[in-house]
C-alpha positions, 0 to 999 in steps of 0.5 A: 597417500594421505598418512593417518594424521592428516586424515584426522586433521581432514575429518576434524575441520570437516566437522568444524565447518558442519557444526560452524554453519550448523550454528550460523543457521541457529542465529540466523533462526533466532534473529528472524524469529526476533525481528518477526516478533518485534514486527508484531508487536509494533504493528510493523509490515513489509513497507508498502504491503497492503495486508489481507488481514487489515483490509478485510478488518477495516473493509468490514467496518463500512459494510454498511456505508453508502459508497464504492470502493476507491484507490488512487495510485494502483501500481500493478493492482496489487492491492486492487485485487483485494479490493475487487475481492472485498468491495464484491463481497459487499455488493459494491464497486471498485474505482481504481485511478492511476497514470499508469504510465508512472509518476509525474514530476516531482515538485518543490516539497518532493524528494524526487526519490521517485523519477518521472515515469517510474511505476510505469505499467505500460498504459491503461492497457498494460494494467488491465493485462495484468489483472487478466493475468490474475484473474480480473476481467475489466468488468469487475473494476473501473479504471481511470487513467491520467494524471491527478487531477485529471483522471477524477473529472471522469468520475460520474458526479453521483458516485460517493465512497465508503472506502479509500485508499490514497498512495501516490507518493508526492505533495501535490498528487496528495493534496488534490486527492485529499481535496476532491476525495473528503467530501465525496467520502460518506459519515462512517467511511474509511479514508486510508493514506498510505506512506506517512511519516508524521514527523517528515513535512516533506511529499505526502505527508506535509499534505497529509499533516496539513489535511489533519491540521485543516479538519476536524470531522474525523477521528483516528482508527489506527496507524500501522505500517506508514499506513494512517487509517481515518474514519470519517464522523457519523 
């Protein structure tokens, strides 16, 4: 049997490993609830996140520019199903484009972080099945699958945009969506480009930079998030 001293000895370090979590717990609070306010202040999000409050904010500025909806580079849909919420609440449509069998090569100005086919989703009907998942039947989007620039040749030529979503990532992908997707952008519509880092001249930014370098018929709305929001001159 224990003696009495040794039972004393159990219980203090008992209570010392209560109180040492105990206090593990606290920082931890505090350091969240720090690094949340920074996040913030700095107007920073989770990379790669498209949030329900700056769509919807922003989406609102165009409700009365002639054009659809578009986003090109969807992944899963997870901003696309925002969208299709947004661009209906407006009367408008939504065209979502992607390989949907994942990323093409990586070229010479890309870093090759993501591999040819990453991102797949199984196909176009891969992607459909999961907006079904969630809720989306295929009449409330259009879906165009293939490689950029391929996939825009499917684009009835009459279509015009009033919002628009670029992240697909690499140089190349970037530069012809920029190229195809400016002029068909209506005076006051929205062009969002996603992933730019304005110090790296590498991937989609060197083709983001060299957009803004190249033009003068917009104007900056916000930079939040890696995410660059262009509004295009009335």
């Amino acid at each position: 049997m224990l003696c009495e001293n040794q039972l004393q000895n159990l219980g203090i370090n008992e209570t010392m490993n209560i109180l040492i979590k105990l206090f593990v717990l606290k920082v931890f609070v505090m350091v969240r609830g720090l690094v949340r306010t920074v996040q913030y202040m700095c107007n920073i999000r989770s990379p790669g996140y498209w949030h329900w409050g700056d769509l919807r904010r922003f989406t609102a500025m165009v409700e009365n520019v002639r054009g659809d909806f578009a986003e090109i580079g969807v992944w899963r849909g997870e901003a696309s199903r925002k969208l299709i919420r947004l661009s209906s609440s407006q009367g408008k449509k939504i065209h979502l484009f992607d390989s949907f069998s994942g990323m093409d090569e990586p070229g010479s100005f890309d870093s090759g972080f993501h591999p040819k086919g990453r991102f797949d989703t199984g196909g176009l009907a891969g992607f459909r099945s999961i907006m079904k998942s969630h809720g989306f039947s295929d009449n409330e989007y259009f879906a165009y699958d293939g490689f950029i620039p391929t996939c825009f040749e499917k684009v009835p030529n009459n279509v015009r945009f009033s919002f628009v979503i670029i992240d697909v990532d690499y140089y190349v992908p970037t530069r012809d969506t920029l190229n195809w997707i400016w002029p068909l952008i209506s005076r006051g519509g929205i062009l969002v480009l996603d992933d730019f880092k304005p110090m790296n001249d590498m991937e989609c930014s060197k083709a983001i930079n060299e957009f803004l370098r190249e033009r003068n018929d917009y104007y900056r709305l916000d930079f939040l998030n890696f995410q660059l929001f262009l509004r295009k001159e009335v």
